[in-house]
N, C-alpha and C positions, 0 to 999 in steps of 0.2 A: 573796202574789198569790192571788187568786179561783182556783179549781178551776174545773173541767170542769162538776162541777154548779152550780156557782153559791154556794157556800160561803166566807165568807172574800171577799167581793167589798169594792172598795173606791170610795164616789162621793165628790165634792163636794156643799157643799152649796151654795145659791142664794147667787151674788152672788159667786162663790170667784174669785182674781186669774185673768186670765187674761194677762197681760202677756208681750206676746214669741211670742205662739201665732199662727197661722194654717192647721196645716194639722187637718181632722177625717178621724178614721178610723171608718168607719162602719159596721155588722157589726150585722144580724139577727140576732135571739135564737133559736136551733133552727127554723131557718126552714124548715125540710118541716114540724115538729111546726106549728109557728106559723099555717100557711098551711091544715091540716088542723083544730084550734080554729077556725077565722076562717070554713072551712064548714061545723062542726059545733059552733055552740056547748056540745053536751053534752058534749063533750070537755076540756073545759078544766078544767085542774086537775087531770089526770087522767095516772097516766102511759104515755106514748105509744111504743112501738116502728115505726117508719118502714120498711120493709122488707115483701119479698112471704112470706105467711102460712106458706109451707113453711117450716121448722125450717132445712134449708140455705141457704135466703137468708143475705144480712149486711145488717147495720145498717147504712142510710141515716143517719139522724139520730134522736134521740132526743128527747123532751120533757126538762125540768131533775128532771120529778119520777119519772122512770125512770133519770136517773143520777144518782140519789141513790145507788139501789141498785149501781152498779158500770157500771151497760148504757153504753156507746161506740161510735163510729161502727165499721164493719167489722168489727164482731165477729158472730160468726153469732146469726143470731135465735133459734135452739136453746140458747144458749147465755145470750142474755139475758133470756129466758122462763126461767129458770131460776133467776138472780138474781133477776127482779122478776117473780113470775108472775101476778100480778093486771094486769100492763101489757093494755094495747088494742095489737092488730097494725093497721098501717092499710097499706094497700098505696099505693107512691109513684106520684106525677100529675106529671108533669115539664111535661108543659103548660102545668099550672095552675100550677107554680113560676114559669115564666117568664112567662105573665101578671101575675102577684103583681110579679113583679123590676120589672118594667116601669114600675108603677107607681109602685114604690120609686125608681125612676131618676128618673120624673119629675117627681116631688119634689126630689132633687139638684139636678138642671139647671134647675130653678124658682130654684134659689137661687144659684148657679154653674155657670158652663160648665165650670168645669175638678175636673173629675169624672173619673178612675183605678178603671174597673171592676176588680176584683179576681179577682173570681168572680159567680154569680148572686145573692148576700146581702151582697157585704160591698165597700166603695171608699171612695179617699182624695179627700177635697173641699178643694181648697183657695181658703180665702173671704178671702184678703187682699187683693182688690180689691171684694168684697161690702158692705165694711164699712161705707159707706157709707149703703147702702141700708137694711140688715139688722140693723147693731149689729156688736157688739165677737164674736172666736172662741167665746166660752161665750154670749153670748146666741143664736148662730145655731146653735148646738146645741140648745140647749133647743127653740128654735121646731122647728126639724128634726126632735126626737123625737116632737114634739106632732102636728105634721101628718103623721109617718107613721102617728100612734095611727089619728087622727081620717079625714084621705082615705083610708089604705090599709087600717087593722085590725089591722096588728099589733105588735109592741116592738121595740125597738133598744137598742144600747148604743151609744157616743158616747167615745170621747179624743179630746180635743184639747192640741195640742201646739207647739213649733215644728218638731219634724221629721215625717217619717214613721214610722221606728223609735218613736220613743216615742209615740205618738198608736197607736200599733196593740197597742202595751203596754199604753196606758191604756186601751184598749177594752175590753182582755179580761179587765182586772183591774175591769174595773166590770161585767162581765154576770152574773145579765142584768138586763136592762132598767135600765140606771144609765149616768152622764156623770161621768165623770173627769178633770179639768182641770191638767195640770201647767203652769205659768207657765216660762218659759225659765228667771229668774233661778233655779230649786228645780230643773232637770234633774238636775243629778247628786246632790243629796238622793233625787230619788226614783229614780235606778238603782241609784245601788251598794249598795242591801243585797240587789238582786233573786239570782235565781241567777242563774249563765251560763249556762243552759237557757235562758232567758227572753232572750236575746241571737237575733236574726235570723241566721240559717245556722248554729248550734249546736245540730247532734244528736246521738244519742247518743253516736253514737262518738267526736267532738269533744268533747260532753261527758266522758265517759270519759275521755278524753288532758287535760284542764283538771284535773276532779276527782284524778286520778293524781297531781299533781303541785302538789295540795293549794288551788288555785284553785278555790274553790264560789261565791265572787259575783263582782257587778261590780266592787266595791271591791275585790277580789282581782286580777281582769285589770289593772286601773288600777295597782297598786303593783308587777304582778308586771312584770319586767326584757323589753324588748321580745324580747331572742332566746333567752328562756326557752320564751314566745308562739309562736315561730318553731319551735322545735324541737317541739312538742304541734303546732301545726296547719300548720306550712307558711310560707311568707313572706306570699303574697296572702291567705287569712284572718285571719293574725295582724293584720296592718295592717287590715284592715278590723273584725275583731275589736275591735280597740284604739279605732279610731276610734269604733263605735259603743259601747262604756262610756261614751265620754266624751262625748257627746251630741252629737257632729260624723257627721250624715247628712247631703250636699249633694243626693240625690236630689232632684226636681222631680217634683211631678204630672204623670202623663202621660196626656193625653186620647186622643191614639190610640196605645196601650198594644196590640199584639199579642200574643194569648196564645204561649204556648212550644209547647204538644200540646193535642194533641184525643186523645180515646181510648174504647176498650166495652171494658167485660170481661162475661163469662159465669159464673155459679157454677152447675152441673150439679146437676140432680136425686139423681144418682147418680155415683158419680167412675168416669171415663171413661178405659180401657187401649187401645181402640181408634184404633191412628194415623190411619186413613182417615176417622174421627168428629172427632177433634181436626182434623186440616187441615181439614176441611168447615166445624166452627165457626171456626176462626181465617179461612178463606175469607169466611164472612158477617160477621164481624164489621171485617176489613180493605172491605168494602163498603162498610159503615156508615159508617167513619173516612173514606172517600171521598168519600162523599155529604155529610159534615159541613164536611169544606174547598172542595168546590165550592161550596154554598152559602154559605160565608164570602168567597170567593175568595182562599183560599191554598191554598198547595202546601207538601211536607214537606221535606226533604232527608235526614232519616232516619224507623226504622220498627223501634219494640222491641216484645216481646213479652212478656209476663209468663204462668209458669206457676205456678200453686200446686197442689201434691201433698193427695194424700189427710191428711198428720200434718202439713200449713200449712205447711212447708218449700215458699218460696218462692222465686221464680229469673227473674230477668232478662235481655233478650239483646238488643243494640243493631245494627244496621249501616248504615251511611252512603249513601245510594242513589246511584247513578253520575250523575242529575242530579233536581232538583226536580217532585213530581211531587202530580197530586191524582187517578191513574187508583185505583180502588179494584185494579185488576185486578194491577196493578204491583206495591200496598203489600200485598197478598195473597201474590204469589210472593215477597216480600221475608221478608212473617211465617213464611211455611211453612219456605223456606229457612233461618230461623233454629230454626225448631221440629225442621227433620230433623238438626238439625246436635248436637241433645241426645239425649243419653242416659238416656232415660226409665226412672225407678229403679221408678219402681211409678204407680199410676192419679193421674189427674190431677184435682181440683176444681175450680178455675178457671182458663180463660182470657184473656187482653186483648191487644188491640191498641194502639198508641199510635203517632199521627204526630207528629214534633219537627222541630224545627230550621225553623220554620214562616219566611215571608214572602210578601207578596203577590203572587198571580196575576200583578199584570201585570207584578214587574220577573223574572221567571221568561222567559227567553230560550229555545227550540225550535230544536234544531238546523237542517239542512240538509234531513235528513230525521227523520220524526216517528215513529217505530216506534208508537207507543202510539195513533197517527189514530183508527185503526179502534176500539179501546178506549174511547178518549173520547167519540167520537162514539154510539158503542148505550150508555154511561153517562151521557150529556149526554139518551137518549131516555128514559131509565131515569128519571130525573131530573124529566124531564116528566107521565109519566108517575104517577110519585107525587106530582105537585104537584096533578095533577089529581085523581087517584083515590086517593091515600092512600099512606101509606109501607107495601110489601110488596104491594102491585097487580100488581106483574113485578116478577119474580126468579129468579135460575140455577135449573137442571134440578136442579143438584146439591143445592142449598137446601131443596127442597124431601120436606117430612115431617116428623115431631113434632118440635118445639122442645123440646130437651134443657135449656133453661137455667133457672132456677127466677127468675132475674133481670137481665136484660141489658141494665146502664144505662149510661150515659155516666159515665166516671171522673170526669171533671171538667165538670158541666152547663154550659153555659153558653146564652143568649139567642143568639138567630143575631143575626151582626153586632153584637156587643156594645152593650148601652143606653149 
């Protein structure tokens, strides 16, 4: 399998079977880097660190020729200036990403309507009614990568497959900038020598409980006894575990696909022992998360928190909200509530917020009485207000004074209202 830096990648070459395929997995090539070349041509070729210029920043994304050197996404900028010191720091434009996505999309849907945004770089297209039009799975790939060159500016990589699982394999084992084609009849030729890393829902520690028990590939999950599978991961992964070796995905492209969470984190100039500084950023940042599903129009049903310690010891904390909610003011008391609830061992690094358990505003039902009115309403002005005059135009009393954070970006960017 292709690396991280693009080592070891593996394409097809023109004209390669494509029989039994229809669905394409589609994934920009270091798409901050990519999008930062495309407005600086002297940049390219060059290796790029993505992240804000303080040494405590983390790594947004990386160019292929700065993780050569080791540099990965979220690892501190400190720390990959240090592997790769010749890198260029470029500070992230999340604007300009998603004018870039947009673009990228609408390319997709030039070619299919049934487009599975992913995230803001990467969607499953599926062109089994295209075909017609467009040509066979690997010719509408090729054209796809062309016209992303040529309208948008910048590279892509491309599997295609019959499922989704393996067209998301073949992507990433052809980046960057390369098309992978597995034909249905060669599926399980081309899984089982993979690892079971390389298996959807298999992390470390699932890997670990496989490994342990001397299962390293796919062709290992496939021989090994189904309630061997069961006792390493449980009955509902084993089965699904099992099913994906064997190139049985029934998923369906899904065009209105609702993300899971929306979320900000904070990484502090300086790590921060101060409770009333912490609830203060976890307060703006549960704002933020607020402002992100109104403008979506969803609500949450839950609200965790992540803290990360001064020595990267990291820590998670979840709780279920008594009904669905998109107050920032609400999923604020919910963050805080779970940050008083810790036993802060030493200074803090980072913060984040994150809303889950997502679904649309309107099938969101309001009691009898609405405790949160009053809330919504000077957020709904808030709201306006920034549409008008900018994000941070009006904001709490409490908010305000220097920004502690060296970088406060959205966990998971995405387009408003998904391309």
């Amino acid at each position: 399998m292709g690396r991280a830096d693009g080592t070891g990648r593996l394409v097809s070459q023109p004209g390669a079977d494509d029989s039994g395929t229809r669905i394409l997995h589609v994934d920009m090539d270091a798409f901050y880097a990519s999008v930062a070349v495309l407005d600086d041509p002297s940049l390219r070729g060059k290796p790029l660190i993505i992240g804000a210029p303080e040494g405590r920043s983390v790594v947004s994304s990386a160019s292929y020729e700065a993780r050569r050197f080791g540099v990965r996404s979220a690892m501190p900028v400190s720390q990959a200036l240090r592997l790769c010191p010749q890198a260029i720091t470029v500070t992230p434009r999340f604007e300009r990403y998603v004018e870039v996505s947009r673009q990228v999309f609408d390319v997709f849907r030039s070619i299919t309507p049934l487009v599975e945004p992913l995230s803001i770089d990467e969607a499953f297209l599926d062109v089994s009614g295209a075909r017609r039009l467009w040509g066979s799975p690997g010719h509408i790939a090729t054209m796809l990568r062309a016209r992303i060159l040529s309208e948008v500016g910048i590279v892509c990589s491309v599997g295609v497959a019959a499922t989704k699982h393996v067209a998301k394999m073949a992507s990433t084992m052809s980046k960057p900038d390369g098309l992978l084609i597995v034909p249905q009849s060669r599926t399980l030729e081309f899984l089982e020598p993979r690892s079971v890393r390389a298996l959807w829902g298999v992390g470390p520690k699932a890997a670990e409980a496989l490994e342990g028990r001397g299962i390293h590939t796919v062709a290992d999950v496939i021989r090994t006894p189904h309630a061997v599978l069961v006792r390493a991961l449980g009955p509902s992964m084993a089965g699904r575990i099992g099913d994906l070796a064997r190139g049985i995905d029934p998923r369906a492209v899904e065009t209105g696909r609702v993300e899971k969470s929306v979320g900000h984190e904070e990484t502090f100039h300086v790590d921060i022992a101060d409770h009333g500084v912490l609830r203060s950023e976890l307060r703006r940042l549960a704002d933020r998360v607020g402002a992100r599903l109104r403008s979506n129009e969803w609500t949450a049903g839950s609200v965790s928190i992540k803290i990360r310690y001064a020595d990267f010891t990291t820590l998670t904390r979840t709780v279920t909200l008594p009904a669905p909610t998109s107050v920032g003011q609400r999923i604020g008391e919910a963050a805080i509530g779970l940050f008083d609830a810790l036993e802060l061992r030493q200074s803090v690094r980072l913060v984040g917020v994150r809303a889950e358990k997502l679904q649309p505003a309107a099938g969101s039902v309001l009691g009898l009485w609405d405790d949160d009115e009053e809330w919504r309403n000077l957020e709904g002005a808030v709201d306006e207000v920034a549409a008008r005059f900018g994000k941070g135009a009006l904001t709490r009393a409490t908010l305000l004074g220097a920004r502690r954070d060296v970088a406060a970006l959205p966990t998971d960017p995405r387009t408003d209202r998904m391309p």
